[in-house]
TIVEX-137274 format. One record per residue (C-alpha): y, x, z; residue number from 1; residue in three letters. Coordinates in steps of 0.1 Angstrom, whole numbers, plus 5000, padded with zeros to 4 digits. Layout:
N
{rec {Y X Z} NUM 'Ala'} ...
end
This chain:
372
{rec {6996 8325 9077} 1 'Unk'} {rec {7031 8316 9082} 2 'Unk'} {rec {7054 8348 9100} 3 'Unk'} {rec {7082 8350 9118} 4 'Unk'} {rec {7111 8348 9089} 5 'Unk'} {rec {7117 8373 9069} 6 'Unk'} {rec {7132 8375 9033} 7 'Unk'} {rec {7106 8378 9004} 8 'Unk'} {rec {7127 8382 8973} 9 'Unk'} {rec {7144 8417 8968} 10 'Unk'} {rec {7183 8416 8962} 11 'Unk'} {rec {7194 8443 8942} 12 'Unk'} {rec {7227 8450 8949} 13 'Unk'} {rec {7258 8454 8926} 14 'Unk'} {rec {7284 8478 8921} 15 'Unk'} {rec {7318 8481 8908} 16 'Unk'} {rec {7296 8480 8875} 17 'Unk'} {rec {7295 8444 8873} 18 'Unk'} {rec {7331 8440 8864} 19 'Unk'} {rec {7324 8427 8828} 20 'Unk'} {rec {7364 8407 8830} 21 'Unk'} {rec {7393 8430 8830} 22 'Unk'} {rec {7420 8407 8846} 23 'Unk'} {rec {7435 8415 8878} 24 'Unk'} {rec {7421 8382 8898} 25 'Unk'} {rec {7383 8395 8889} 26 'Unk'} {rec {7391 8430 8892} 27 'Unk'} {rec {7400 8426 8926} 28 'Unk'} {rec {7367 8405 8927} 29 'Unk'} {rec {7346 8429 8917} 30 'Unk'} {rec {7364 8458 8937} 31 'Unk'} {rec {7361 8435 8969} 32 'Unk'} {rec {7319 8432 8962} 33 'Unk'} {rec {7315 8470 8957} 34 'Unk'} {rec {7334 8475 8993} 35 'Unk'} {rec {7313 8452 9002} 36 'Unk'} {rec {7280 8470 8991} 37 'Unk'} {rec {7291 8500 9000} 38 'Unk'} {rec {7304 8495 9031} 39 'Unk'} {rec {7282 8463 9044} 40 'Unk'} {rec {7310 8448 9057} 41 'Unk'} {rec {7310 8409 9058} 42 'Unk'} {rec {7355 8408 9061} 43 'Unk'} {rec {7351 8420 9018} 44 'Unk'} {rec {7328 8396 9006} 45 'Unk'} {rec {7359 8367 9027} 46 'Unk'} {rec {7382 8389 9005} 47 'Unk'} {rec {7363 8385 8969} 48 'Unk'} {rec {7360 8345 8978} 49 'Unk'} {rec {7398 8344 8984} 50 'Unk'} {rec {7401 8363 8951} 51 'Unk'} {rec {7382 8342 8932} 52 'Unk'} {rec {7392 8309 8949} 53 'Unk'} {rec {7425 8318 8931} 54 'Unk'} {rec {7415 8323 8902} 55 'Unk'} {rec {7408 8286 8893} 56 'Unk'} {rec {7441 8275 8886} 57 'Unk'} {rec {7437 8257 8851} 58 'Unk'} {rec {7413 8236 8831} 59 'Unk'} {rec {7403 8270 8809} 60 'Unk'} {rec {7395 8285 8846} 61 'Unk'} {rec {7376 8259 8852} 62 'Unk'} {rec {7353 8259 8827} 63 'Unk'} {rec {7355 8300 8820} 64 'Unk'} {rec {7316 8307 8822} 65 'Unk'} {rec {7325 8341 8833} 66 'Unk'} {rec {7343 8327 8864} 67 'Unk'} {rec {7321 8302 8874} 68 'Unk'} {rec {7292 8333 8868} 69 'Unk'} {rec {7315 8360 8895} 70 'Unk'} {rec {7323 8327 8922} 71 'Unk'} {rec {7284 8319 8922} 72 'Unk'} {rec {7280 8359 8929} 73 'Unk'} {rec {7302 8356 8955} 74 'Unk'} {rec {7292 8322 8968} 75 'Unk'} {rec {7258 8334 8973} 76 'Unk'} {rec {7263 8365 8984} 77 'Unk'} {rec {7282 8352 9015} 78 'Unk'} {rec {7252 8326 9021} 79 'Unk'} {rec {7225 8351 9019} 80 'Unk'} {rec {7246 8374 9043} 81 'Unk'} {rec {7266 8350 9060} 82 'Unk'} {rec {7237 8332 9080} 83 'Unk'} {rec {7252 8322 9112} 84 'Unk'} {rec {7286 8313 9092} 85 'Unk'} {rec {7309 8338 9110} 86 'Unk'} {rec {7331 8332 9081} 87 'Unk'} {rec {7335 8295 9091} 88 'Unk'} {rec {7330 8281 9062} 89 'Unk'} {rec {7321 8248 9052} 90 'Unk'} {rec {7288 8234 9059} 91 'Unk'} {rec {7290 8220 9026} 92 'Unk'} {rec {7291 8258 9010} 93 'Unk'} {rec {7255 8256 9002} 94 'Unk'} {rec {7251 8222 8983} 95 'Unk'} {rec {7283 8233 8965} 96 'Unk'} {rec {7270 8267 8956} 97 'Unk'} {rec {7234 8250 8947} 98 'Unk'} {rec {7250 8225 8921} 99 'Unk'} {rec {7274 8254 8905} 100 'Unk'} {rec {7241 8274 8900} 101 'Unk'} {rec {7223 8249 8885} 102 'Unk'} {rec {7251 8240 8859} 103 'Unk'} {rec {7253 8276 8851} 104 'Unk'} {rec {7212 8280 8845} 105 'Unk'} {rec {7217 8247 8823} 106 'Unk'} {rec {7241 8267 8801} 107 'Unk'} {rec {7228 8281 8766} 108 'Unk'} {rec {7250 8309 8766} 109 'Unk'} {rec {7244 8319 8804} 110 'Unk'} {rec {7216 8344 8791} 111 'Unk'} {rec {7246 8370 8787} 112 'Unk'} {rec {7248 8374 8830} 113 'Unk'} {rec {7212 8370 8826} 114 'Unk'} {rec {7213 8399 8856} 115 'Unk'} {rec {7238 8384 8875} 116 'Unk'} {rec {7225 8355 8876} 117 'Unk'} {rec {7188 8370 8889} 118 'Unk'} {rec {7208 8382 8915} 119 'Unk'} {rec {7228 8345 8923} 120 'Unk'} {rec {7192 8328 8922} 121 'Unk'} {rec {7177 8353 8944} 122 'Unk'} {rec {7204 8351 8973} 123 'Unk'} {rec {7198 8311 8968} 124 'Unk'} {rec {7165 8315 8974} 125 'Unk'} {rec {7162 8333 9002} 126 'Unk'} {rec {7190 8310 9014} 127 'Unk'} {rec {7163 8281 9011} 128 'Unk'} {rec {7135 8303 9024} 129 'Unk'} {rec {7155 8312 9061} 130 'Unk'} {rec {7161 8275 9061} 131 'Unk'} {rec {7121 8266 9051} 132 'Unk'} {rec {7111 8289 9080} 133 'Unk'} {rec {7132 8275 9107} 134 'Unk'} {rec {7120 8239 9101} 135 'Unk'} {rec {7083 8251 9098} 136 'Unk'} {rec {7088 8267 9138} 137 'Unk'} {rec {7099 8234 9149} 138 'Unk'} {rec {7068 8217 9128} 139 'Unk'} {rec {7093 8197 9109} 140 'Unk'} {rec {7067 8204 9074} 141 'Unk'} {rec {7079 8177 9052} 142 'Unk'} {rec {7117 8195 9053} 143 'Unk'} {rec {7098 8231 9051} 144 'Unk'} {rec {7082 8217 9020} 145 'Unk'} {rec {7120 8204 9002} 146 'Unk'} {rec {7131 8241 9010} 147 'Unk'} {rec {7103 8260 8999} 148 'Unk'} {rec {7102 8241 8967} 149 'Unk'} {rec {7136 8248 8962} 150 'Unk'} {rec {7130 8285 8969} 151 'Unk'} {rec {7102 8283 8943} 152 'Unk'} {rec {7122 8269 8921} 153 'Unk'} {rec {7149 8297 8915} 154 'Unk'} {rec {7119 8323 8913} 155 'Unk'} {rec {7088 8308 8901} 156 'Unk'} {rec {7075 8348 8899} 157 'Unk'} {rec {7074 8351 8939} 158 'Unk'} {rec {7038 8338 8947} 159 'Unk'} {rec {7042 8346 8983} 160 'Unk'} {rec {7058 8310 8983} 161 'Unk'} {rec {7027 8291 8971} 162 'Unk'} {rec {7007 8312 9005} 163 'Unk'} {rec {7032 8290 9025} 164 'Unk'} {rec {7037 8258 9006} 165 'Unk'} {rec {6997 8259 9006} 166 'Unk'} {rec {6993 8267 9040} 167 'Unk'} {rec {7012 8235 9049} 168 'Unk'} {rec {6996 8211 9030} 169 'Unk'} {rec {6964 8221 9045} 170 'Unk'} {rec {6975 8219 9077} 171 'Unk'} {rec {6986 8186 9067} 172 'Unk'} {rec {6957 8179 9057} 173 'Unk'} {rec {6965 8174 9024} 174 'Unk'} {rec {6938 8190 9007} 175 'Unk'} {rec {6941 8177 8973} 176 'Unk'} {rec {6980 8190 8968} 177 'Unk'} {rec {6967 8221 8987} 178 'Unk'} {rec {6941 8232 8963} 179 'Unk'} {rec {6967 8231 8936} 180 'Unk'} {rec {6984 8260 8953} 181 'Unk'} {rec {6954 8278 8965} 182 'Unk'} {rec {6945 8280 8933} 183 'Unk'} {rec {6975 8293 8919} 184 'Unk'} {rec {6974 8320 8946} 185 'Unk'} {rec {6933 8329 8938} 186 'Unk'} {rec {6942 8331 8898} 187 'Unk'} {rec {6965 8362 8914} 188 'Unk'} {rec {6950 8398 8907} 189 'Unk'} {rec {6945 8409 8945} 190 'Unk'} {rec {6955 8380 8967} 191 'Unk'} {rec {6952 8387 9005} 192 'Unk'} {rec {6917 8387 9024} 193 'Unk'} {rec {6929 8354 9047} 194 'Unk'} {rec {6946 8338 9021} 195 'Unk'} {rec {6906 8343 9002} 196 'Unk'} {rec {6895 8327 9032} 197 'Unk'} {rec {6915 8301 9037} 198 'Unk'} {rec {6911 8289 9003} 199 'Unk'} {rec {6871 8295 9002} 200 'Unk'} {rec {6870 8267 9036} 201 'Unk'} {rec {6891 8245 9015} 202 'Unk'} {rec {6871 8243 8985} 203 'Unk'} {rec {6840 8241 9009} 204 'Unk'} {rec {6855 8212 9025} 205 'Unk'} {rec {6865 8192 8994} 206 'Unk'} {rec {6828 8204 8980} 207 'Unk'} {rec {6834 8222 8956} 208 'Unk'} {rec {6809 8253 8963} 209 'Unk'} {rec {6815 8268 8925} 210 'Unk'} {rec {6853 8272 8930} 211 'Unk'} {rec {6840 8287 8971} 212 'Unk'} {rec {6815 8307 8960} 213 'Unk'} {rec {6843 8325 8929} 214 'Unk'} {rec {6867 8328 8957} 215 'Unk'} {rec {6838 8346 8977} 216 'Unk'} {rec {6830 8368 8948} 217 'Unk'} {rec {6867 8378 8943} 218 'Unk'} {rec {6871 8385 8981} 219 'Unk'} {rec {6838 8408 8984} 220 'Unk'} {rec {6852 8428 8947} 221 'Unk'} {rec {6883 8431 8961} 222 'Unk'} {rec {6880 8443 8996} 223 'Unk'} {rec {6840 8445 9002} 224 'Unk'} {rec {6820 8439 9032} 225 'Unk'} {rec {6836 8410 9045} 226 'Unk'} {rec {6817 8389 9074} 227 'Unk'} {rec {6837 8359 9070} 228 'Unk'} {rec {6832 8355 9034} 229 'Unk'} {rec {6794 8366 9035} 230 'Unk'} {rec {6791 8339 9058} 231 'Unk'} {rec {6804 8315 9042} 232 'Unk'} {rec {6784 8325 9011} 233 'Unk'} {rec {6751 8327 9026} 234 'Unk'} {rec {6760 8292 9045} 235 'Unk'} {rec {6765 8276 9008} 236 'Unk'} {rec {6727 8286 8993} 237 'Unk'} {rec {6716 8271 9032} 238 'Unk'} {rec {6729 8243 9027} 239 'Unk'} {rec {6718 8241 8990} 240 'Unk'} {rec {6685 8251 9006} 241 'Unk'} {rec {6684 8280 8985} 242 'Unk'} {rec {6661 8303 9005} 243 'Unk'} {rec {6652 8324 8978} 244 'Unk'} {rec {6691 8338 8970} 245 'Unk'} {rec {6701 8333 9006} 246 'Unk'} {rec {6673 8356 9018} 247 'Unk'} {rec {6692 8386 8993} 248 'Unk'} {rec {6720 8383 9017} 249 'Unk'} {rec {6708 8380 9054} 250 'Unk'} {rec {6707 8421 9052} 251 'Unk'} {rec {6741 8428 9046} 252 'Unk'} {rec {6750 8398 9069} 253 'Unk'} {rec {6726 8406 9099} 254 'Unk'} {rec {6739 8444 9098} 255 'Unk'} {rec {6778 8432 9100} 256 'Unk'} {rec {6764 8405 9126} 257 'Unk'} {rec {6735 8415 9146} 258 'Unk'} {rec {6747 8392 9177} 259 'Unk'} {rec {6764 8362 9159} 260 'Unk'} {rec {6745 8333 9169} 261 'Unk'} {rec {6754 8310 9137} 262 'Unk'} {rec {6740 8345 9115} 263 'Unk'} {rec {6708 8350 9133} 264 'Unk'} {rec {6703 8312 9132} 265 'Unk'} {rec {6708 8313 9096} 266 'Unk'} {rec {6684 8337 9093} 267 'Unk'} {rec {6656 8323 9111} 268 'Unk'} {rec {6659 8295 9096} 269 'Unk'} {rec {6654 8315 9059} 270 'Unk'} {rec {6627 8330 9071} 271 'Unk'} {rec {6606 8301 9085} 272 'Unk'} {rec {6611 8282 9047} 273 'Unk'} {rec {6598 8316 9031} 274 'Unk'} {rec {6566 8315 9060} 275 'Unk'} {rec {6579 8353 9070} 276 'Unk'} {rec {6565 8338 9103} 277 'Unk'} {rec {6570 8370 9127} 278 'Unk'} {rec {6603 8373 9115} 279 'Unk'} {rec {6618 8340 9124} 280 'Unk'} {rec {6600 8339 9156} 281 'Unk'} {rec {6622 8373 9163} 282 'Unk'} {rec {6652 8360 9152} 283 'Unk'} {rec {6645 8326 9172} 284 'Unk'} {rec {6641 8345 9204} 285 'Unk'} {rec {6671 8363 9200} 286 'Unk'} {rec {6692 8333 9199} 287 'Unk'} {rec {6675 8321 9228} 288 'Unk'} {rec {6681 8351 9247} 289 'Unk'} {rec {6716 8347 9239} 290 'Unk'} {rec {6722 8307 9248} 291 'Unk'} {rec {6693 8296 9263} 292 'Unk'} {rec {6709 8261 9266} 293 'Unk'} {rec {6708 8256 9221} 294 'Unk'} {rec {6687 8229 9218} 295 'Unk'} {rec {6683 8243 9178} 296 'Unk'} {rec {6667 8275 9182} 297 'Unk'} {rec {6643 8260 9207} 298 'Unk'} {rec {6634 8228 9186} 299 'Unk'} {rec {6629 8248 9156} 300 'Unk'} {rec {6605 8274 9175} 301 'Unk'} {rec {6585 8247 9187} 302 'Unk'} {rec {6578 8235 9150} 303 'Unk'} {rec {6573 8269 9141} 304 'Unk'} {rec {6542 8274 9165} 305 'Unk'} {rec {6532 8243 9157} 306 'Unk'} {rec {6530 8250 9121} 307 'Unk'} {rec {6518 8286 9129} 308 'Unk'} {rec {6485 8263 9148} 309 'Unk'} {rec {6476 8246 9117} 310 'Unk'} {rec {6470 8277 9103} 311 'Unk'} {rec {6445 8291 9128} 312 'Unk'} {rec {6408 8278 9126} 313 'Unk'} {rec {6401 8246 9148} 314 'Unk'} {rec {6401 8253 9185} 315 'Unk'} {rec {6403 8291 9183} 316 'Unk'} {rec {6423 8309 9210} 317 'Unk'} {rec {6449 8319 9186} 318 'Unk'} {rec {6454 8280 9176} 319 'Unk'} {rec {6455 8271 9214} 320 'Unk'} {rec {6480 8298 9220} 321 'Unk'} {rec {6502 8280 9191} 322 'Unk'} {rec {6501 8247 9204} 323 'Unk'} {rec {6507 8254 9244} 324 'Unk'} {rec {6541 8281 9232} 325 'Unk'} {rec {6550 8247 9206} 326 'Unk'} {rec {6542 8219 9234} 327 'Unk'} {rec {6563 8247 9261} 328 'Unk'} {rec {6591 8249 9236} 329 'Unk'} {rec {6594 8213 9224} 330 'Unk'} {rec {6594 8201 9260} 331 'Unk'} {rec {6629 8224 9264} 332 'Unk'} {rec {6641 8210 9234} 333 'Unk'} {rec {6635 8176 9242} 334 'Unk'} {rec {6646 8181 9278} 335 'Unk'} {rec {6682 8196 9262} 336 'Unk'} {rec {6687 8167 9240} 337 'Unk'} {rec {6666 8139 9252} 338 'Unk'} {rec {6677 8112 9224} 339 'Unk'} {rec {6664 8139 9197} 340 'Unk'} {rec {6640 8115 9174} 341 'Unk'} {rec {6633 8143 9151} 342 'Unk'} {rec {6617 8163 9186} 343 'Unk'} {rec {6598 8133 9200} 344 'Unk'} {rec {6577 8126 9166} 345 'Unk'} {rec {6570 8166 9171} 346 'Unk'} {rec {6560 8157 9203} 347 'Unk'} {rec {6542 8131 9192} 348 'Unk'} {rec {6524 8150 9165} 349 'Unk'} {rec {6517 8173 9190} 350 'Unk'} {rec {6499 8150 9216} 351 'Unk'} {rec {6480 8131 9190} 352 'Unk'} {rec {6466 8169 9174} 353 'Unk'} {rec {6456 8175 9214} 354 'Unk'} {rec {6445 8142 9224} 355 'Unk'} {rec {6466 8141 9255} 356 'Unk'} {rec {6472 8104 9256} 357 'Unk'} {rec {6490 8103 9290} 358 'Unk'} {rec {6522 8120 9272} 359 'Unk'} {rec {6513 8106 9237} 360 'Unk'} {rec {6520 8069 9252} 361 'Unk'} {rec {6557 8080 9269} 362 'Unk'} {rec {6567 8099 9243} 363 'Unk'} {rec {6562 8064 9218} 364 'Unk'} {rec {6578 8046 9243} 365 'Unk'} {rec {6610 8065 9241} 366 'Unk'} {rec {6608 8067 9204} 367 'Unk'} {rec {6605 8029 9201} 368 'Unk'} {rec {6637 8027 9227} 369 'Unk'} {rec {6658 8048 9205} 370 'Unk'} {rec {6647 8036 9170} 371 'Unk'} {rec {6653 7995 9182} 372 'Unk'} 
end
């Protein structure tokens, strides 16, 4: 999720325009910021901070809210453009800049630059975002986080931070602060297909399969046919063992899957709880054919036969065909994964409905060795 760093808020540049004081020190100010703009050259913006430098000279300077309002244009400016310091400027520019901006947001009557002062906050912010990004390459997080927050803090209305501050936390694994931001970013009218994603695992993993299964919905609205999120749906009513809605879906999901070994799992699985008999058997095989070494597929084909005897009259050739493909493929099974319990009381089922005693009396034996 995180990019290489780029600069999400928008800076809208002044002109000449913004020269709301008519004495000289500002004017030169403002004329400095519009050669500036014009002329994206850095040598102005050193100009407007020597002209405004100046301009402090008494306590009524100090405290002019229109001079403090032009230096915090200026001061940021030079940090948003500035950002390998060719200026040479203190390293202290930014802290200073930081606390003049927040005394100016604290002032009632600073709603009169309420423009300028959009423009201060956003070069501030993207200040804090270049400065988030570089300690998130090195995987410093915990410093990311301080600057990200900052960021966030100077423009709440740019979402794109919560994608990062959430992505962090959950690589943190800090779930719990995570979902706070995930869910700011899912209450968003078209949030981005990964960022869907990301936040459907998430609520999956905390357990929450109402909050998953909205996130879902919104994702599949938004941008449709989406085999992640399908997945993830249809492995929610699995695990809820919710055949009867999970079978609506294996479609859709076997169409955008046909070869996806988890899917056709899934699927078979469906279909042997609903008895469609033929068509888990298929879909058994076919996972087979593709890893002949999953110990699941084979396991669960060897019940199915074995379930598929039961329902053939007593000794007919159809009922012996059942139990020799279940003994065949409960032998794999137990062969791949040899401390299965849940395969050797197959086994054993087996061997007791076939009176083969020979096997019957290993196969106990190994039981009792694993459940002591």
């Amino acid at each position: 999720m995180i990019r290489k760093v780029i600069l999400l808020i928008t800076i809208v540049c002044f002109t000449s325009s913004i020269a709301f004081c008519q004495t000289e020190a500002m004017k030169d100010v403002a004329n400095n910021l519009a050669l500036y703009y014009k002329n994206n050259d850095i040598k102005y913006l050193a100009e407007a901070k020597k002209s405004i430098d100046g301009s402090f000279k008494t306590h009524s300077d100090t405290v002019s809210l229109e001079k403090n309002v032009y230096k915090a244009i200026v001061y940021s400016a030079i940090l948003y453009r500035d950002s390998v310091n060719t200026l040479k400027l203190p390293d202290t520019l930014l802290r200073q800049t930081t606390k003049l901006v927040n005394t100016l947001s604290a002032n009632r009557k600073i709603y009169r630059y309420a423009n300028e002062m959009g423009y201060v906050k956003n070069c501030v912010a993207n200040v804090y975002l270049r400065k988030a990004f570089d300690y998130y390459a090195k995987n410093n997080f915990m410093p990311a986080i301080a600057n990200f927050e900052i960021a966030k803090g100077y423009v709440p209305a740019a979402n794109e931070i919560d994608t990062y501050l959430a992505n962090i936390y959950y690589r943190l694994g800090n779930y719990k602060t995570a979902v706070i931001y995930y869910d700011e970013i899912m209450a968003q009218p078209k949030p981005k297909i990964e960022y869907i994603q990301t936040a459907t695992t998430l609520y999956n993993t905390l357990g929450d399969t109402t909050k998953a299964l909205q996130a879902i919905q919104k994702g599949l609205s938004i941008y449709g046919h989406d085999k992640y999120l399908l997945f993830e749906e249809a492995n929610i009513y699995n695990n809820k063992k919710d055949y009867g809605v999970l079978f609506t879906l294996l479609d859709e999901l076997l169409y955008l899957a046909p070869n996806d070994q988890n899917v056709l799992f899934m699927a078979g699985s469906c279909y042997d709880h609903l008895n469609r008999f033929a068509d888990a058997e298929r879909l058994y095989k076919k996972v087979i054919d593709i890893n002949n070494a999953d110990y699941s597929p084979a396991f669960n084909l060897g019940l199915l036969y074995l379930k598929q005897s039961a329902l053939e009259s007593n000794r007919s050739d159809k009922y012996w065909a059942n139990i020799n493909r279940s003994r065949d493929m409960l032998e794999k099974a137990s062969e791949m994964n040899p401390n299965s319990t849940e395969c050797l009381k197959a086994l054993q089922m087996l061997y007791l409905q076939t009176n083969n005693q020979s096997q019957l009396k290993k196969t106990q034996i190994r039981l009792k060795q694993l459940t002591n």
